[in-house]
C-alpha positions in Angstrom: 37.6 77.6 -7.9 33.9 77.6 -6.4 30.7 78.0 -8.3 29.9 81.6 -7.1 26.2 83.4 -7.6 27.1 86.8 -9.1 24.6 89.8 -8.3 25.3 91.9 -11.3 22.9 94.0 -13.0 22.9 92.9 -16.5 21.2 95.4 -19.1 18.0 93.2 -19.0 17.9 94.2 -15.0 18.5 98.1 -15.9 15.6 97.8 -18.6 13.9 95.9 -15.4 14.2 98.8 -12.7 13.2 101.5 -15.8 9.8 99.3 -16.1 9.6 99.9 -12.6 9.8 103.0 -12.8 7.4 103.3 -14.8 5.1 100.8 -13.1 5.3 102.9 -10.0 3.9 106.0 -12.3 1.7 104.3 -13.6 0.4 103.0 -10.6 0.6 106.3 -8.4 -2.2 107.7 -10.9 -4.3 104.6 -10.3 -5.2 104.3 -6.8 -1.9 104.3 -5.0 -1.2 106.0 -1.7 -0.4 109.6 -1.4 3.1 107.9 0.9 3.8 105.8 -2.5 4.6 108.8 -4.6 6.4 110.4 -2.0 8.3 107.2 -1.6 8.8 107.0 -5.4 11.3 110.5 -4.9 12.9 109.1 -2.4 13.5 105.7 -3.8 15.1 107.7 -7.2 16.5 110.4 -5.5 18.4 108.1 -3.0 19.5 105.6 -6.0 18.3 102.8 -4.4 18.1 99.6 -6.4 16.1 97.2 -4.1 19.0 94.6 -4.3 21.9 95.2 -1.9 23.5 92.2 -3.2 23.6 93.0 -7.0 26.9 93.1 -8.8 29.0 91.1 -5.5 30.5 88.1 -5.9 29.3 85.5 -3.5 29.2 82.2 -2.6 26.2 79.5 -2.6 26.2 78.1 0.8 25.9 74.3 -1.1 29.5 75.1 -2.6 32.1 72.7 -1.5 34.3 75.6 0.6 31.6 77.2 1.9 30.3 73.4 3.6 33.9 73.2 4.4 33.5 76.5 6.3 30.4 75.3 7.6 32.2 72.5 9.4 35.0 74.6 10.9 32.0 77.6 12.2 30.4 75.0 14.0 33.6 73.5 15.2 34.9 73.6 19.1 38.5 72.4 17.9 39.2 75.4 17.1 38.6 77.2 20.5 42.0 76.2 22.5 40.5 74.8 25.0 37.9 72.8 22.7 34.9 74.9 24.7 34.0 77.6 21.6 33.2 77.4 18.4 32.8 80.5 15.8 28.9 79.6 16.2 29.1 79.9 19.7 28.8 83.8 19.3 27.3 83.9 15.6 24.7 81.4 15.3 22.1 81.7 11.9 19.1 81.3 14.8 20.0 83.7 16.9 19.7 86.7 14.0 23.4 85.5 13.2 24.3 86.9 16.4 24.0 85.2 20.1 21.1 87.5 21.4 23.5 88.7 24.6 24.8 91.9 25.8 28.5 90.5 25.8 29.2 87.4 24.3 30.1 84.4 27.0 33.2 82.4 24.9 35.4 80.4 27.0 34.9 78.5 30.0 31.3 78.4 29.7 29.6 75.6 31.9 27.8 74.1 28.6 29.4 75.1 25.5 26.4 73.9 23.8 23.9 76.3 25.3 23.3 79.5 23.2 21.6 82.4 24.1 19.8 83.7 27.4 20.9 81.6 30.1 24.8 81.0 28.6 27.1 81.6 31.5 30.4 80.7 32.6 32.5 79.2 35.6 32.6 83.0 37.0 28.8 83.9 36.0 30.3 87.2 34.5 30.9 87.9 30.7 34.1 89.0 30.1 33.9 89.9 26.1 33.9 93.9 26.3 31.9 94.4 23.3 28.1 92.8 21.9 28.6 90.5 19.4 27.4 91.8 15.7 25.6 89.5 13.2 27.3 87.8 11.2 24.5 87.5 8.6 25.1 89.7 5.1 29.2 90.0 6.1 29.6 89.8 2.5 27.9 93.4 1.5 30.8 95.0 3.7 33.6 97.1 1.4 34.9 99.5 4.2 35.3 97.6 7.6 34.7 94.4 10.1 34.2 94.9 13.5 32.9 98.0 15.7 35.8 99.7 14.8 36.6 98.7 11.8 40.1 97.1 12.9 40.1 95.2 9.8 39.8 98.1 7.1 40.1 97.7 3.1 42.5 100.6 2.2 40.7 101.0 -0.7 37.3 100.8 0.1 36.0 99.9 -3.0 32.5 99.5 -3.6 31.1 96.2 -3.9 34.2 94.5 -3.4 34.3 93.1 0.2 37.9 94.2 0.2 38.7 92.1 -2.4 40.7 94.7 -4.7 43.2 96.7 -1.9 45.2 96.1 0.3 43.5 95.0 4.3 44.6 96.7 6.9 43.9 94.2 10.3 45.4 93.8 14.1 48.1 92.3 13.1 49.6 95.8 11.2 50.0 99.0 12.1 47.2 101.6 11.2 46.8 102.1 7.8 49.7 99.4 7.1 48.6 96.9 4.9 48.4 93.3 6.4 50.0 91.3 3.7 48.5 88.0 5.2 45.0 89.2 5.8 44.0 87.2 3.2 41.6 87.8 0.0 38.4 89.9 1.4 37.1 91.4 4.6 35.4 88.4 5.6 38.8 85.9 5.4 40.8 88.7 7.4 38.3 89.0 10.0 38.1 85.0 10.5 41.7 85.3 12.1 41.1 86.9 15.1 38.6 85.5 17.1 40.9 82.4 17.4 43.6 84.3 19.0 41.3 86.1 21.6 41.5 84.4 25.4 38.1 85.6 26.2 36.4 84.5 22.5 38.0 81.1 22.0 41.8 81.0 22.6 41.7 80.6 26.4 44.6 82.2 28.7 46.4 78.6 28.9 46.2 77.6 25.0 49.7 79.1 23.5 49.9 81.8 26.6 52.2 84.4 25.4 52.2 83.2 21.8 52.1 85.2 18.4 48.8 85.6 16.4 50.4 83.1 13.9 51.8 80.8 16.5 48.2 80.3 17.5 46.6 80.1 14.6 49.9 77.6 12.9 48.8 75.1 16.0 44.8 75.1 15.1 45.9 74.5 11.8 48.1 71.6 13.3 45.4 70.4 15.4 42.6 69.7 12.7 45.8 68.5 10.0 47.2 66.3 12.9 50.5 67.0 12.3 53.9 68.6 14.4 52.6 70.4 17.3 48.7 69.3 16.8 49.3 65.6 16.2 46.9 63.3 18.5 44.9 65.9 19.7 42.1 65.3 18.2 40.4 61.7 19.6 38.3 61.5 15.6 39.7 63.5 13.1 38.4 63.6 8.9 39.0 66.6 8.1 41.8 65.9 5.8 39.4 64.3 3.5 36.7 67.4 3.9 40.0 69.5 3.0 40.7 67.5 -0.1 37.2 67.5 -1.2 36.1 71.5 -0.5 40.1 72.0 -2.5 39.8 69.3 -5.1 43.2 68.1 -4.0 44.9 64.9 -3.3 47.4 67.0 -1.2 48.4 66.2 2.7 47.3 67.9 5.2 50.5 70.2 5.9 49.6 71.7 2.6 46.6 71.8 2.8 45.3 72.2 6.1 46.7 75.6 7.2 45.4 78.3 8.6 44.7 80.5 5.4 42.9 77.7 4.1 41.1 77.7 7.4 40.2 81.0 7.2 39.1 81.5 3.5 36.4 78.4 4.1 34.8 80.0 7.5 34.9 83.3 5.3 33.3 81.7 2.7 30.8 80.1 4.9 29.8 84.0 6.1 29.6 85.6 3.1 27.2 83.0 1.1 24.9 84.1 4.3 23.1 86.4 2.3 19.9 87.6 3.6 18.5 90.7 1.7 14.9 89.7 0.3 12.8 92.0 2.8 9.5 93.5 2.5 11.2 96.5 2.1 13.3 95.7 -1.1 10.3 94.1 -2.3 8.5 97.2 -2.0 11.8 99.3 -4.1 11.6 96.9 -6.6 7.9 97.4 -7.5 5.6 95.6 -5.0 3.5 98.5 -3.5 1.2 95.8 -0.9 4.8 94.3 0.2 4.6 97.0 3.1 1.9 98.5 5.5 0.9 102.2 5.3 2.5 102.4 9.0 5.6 100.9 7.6 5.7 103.5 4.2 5.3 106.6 6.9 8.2 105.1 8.7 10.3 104.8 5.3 9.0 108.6 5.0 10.3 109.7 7.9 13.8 107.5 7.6 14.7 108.9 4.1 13.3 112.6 5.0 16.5 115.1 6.6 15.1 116.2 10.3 15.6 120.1 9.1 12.5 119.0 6.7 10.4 116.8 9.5 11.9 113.9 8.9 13.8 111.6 11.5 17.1 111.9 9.3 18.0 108.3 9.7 19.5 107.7 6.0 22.8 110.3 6.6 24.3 107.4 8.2 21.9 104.2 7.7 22.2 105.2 3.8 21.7 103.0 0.6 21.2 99.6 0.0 23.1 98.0 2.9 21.9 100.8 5.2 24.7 102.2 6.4 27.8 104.5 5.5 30.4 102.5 6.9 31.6 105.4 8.9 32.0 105.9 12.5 30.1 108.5 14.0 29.5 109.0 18.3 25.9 108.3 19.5 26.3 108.0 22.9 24.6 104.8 23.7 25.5 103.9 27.4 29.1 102.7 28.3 29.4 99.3 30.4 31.0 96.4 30.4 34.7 95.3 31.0 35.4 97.7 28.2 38.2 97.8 26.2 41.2 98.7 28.3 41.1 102.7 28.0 40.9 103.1 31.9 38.1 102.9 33.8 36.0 100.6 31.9 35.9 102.6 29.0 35.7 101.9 25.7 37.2 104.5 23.7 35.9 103.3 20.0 37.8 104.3 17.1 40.1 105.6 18.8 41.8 102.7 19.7 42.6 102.2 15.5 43.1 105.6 14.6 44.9 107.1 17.8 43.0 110.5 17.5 41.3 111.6 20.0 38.1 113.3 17.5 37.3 109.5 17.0 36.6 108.8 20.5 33.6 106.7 21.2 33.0 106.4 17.6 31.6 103.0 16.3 30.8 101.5 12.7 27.1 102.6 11.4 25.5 99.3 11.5 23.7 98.1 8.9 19.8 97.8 9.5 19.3 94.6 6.9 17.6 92.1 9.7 17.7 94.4 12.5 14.7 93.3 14.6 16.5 90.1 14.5 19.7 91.0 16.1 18.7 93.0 20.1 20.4 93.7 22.1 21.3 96.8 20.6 24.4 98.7 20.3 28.4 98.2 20.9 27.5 97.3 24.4 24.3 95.8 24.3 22.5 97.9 26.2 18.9 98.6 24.4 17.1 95.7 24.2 14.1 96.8 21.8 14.2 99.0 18.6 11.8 101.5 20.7 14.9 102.0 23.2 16.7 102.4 20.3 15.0 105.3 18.5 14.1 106.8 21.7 17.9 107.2 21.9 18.2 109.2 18.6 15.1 111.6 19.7 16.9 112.1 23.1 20.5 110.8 24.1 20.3 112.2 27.6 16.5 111.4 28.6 17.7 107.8 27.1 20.9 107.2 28.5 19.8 108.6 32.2 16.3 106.4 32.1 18.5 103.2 31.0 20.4 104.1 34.5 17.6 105.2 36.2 15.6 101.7 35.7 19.3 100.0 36.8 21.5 100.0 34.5 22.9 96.6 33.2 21.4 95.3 36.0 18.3 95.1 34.4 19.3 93.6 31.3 18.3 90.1 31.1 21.9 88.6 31.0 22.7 90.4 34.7 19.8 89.3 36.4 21.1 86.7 37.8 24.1 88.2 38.8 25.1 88.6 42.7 26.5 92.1 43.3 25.1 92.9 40.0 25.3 96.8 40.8 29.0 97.2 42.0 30.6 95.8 38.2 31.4 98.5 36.5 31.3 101.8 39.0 32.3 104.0 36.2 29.5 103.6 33.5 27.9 106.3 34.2 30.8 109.0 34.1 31.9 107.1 31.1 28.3 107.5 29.3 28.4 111.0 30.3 32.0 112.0 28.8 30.3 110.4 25.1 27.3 112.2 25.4 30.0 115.3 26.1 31.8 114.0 22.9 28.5 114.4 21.1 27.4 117.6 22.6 30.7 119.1 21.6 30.4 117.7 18.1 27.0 119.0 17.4 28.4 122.6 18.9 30.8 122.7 15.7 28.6 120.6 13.2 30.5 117.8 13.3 28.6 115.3 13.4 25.3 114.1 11.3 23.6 112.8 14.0 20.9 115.6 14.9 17.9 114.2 17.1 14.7 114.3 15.3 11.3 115.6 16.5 9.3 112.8 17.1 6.4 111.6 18.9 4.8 108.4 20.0 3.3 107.8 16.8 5.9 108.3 14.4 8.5 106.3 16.6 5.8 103.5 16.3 6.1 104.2 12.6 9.7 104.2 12.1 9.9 100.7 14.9 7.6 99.3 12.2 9.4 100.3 9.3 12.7 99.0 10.9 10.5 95.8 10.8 10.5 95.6 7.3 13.6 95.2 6.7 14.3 91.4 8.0 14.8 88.8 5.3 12.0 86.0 5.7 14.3 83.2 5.8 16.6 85.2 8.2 13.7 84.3 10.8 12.6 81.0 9.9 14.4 78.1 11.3 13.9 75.7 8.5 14.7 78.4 5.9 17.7 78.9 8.1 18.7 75.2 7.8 21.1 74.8 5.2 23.4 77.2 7.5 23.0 74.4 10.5 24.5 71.2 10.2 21.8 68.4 11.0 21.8 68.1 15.0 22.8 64.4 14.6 26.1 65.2 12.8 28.9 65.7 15.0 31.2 66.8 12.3 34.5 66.1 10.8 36.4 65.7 14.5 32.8 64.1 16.4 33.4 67.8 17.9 30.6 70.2 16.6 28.6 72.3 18.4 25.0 71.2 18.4 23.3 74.7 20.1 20.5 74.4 22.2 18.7 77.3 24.2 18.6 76.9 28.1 15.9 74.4 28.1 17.7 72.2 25.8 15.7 73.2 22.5 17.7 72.8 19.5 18.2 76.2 17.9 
């Protein structure tokens, strides 16, 4: 239906990566680095390609669904109380995340401001987990979320879930949710709308179904039965019929699936994988520092052979495993209803208790772009973060020890800051437990590495190499922000500014 940019290596590309191959042999005998021939192993060894997005599918963000779905991100109609928008907690400036510890959704006093300074009528987030970037949600093939609560059964590789059966909230574990829709990315799309602390609201649809919700967004934007009138402007019948090619009305055309597959679409043309390091795989030996090449070094190299061990779960392409694996970053927050403030991980999907405070491996692709760091947004610099892998403990007592959330920039302001969550600290101490116990039966890959200052600086900086240019740059950025004068379909879009009122 859509014009779609395919990433397939053609024979042409395999005959390219062999002349690499031998460009990089030819270019270790001729005054290249000692660290480029080491890296050379790696690179083969590791079968990486320097293209995480070759042979997938996706969209061009100027196709007609995918500006469709640009329309509905940045729209607050679909928040129940017309106060969120998906963009509110995904926005392409803010590393295609909202640069918080816990995402502020409803209620907030400006639903325009982004960022730092966000707050709402209570001055307390209430999300229980950090918000992860959106950016590159195409390259996913296992899972969505932390816990991957929307799960392809099949897991096949470079499909985005497109081939098996999805498994989301609205099935049983491992039961195949026959409405989740046609990848990872649609599937996901459904569930922020039906959350009272991301954008439902406790008073839109209170005590309704996932589909009852979703049926009366759908209603709203086609302004029919239950969502007739309430929307002052509304043109997004015609945006409907355009992205669709369809002269249909809107109670066939605006539903919710519809809905979803065009803010999917929107999320998976955001594809952000041209960094210095992929550069560098496919044959650029300048497109990375020496510092940067010691850090690759150390990533790639196992710690039993000096390395930091990085790639058994931050492996491949994508950088990461898709697995879930315990690594003990400090638990706070509202958590996610497992007593206590706890926020048992895994778990929660799979019911066993060897999951416990197991999250997804994130994927590294733009990582400097996306702090705070972790499930609860608790590290706020990649140093904090590798710090944590060479020593859990030392790491999780100094984050305490310097005040816990309390010191994170989104608490600061905060009356009574130190009396939220009384049980972080036991809870941070039962998953460092869980790890201890896990590394007593080699159960887990997660080893800490022997590092010191200089190699953490090295591995930071390689880190850095992994951000996509335009990921960074605002005007790159732009054709994934509508124009701040638009005010979309409904005269209802979210035009983010920071604090100070800068447009983002």
């Amino acid at each position: 239906m859509n014009k779609k940019r395919n990433y397939t290596t053609s024979p042409s590309s395999y005959l390219g990566i062999t002349l690499i191959s031998i460009m990089l042999v030819f270019q270790a005998g001729c005054g290249s680095s000692t660290s480029d021939t080491e890296l050379d192993v790696i690179i083969l060894d590791q079968n990486l390609t320097g293209n995480p997005a070759s042979e997938r599918d996706l969209p061009d963000i100027s196709d007609p669904v995918a500006q469709l779905g640009m329309a509905l991100f940045y729209s607050k109609s679909l928040g129940g109380a017309m106060d969120a928008a998906c963009v509110t907690c995904h926005h392409p400036g803010l590393g295609g995340g909202d640069g918080l510890s816990f995402p502020v959704g409803v209620d907030s006093l400006d639903p325009d401001v982004l960022g730092l300074g966000r707050t709402n009528s209570a001055n307390l987030p209430i999300v229980p987990r950090n918000a992860p970037s959106v950016f590159n949600a195409g390259l996913w093939d296992s899972g969505l979320f932390f816990d991957s609560r929307v799960e392809s059964l099949g897991k096949e590789n470079k499909a985005n879930g497109a081939v098996s059966p999805i498994r989301t909230p609205d099935s049983d574990f491992l039961i195949a949710d026959v409405n989740a829709g046609e990848n990872l990315v649609m599937a996901q799309s459904k569930f922020p709308v039906t959350s009272s602390e991301e954008m439902k609201t406790e008073d839109f649809e209170n005590g309704s179904t996932n589909d009852v919700i979703r049926d009366h967004l759908a209603a709203r934007l086609g302004d029919y039965g239950v969502g007739e009138g309430e929307l002052s402007t509304n043109a997004w019948l015609e945006e409907f019929q355009t992205a669709f090619v369809s002269s249909e009305g809107a109670e066939v055309l605006v539903t919710f699936d519809n809905i979803a597959y065009a803010l999917g679409e929107f999320e998976r043309s955001m594809v952000f994988v041209d960094t210095p390091w992929h550069q560098y795989v496919n044959g650029d030996l300048l497109a990375i520092s020496e510092d940067q090449k010691q850090g690759a070094i150390l990533f790639f190299t196992p710690v039993n052979e000096g390395g930091a061990g990085c790639s058994g779960c931050h492996r491949g392409d994508v950088f990461s495993d898709e697995q879930h694996h315990v690594i003990a970053f400090p638990q706070i927050g509202v958590g996610k209803g497992d007593g206590n403030n706890d926020d048992f991980g895994r778990e929660r999907e799979t019911g066993n208790p060897a999951d416990r405070y197991h999250f997804r491996t994130a994927s590294l692709l733009n990582v400097a772009l996306t702090a705070p760091y972790g499930h609860a947004g608790t590290y706020q610099t990649l140093e904090e973060v590798v710090r944590h892998y060479v020593n859990p403990v030392a790491s999780v007592n100094a984050f305490f020890d310097r005040g816990g959330w309390c010191q994170l920039p989104q608490y600061q302001s905060i009356g009574n800051c130190e009396t939220l969550y009384p049980d972080s600290i036991a809870n941070s101490r039962l998953a460092l437990q869980k790890l201890g116990q896990e590394r007593q039966v080699m159960a887990t890959p997660f080893i800490s590495p022997a590092l010191n200052d200089i190699q953490i600086a090295q591995l930071v900086s390689f880190l850095e190499s992994l951000t996509d240019d335009c990921a960074g740059d605002r005007e790159c950025l732009s054709g994934w922000v509508p124009g701040a004068g638009d005010n979309g379909p409904d005269e209802n879009q979210l035009n983010a500014v920071d604090v100070e009122g800068n447009v983002l």
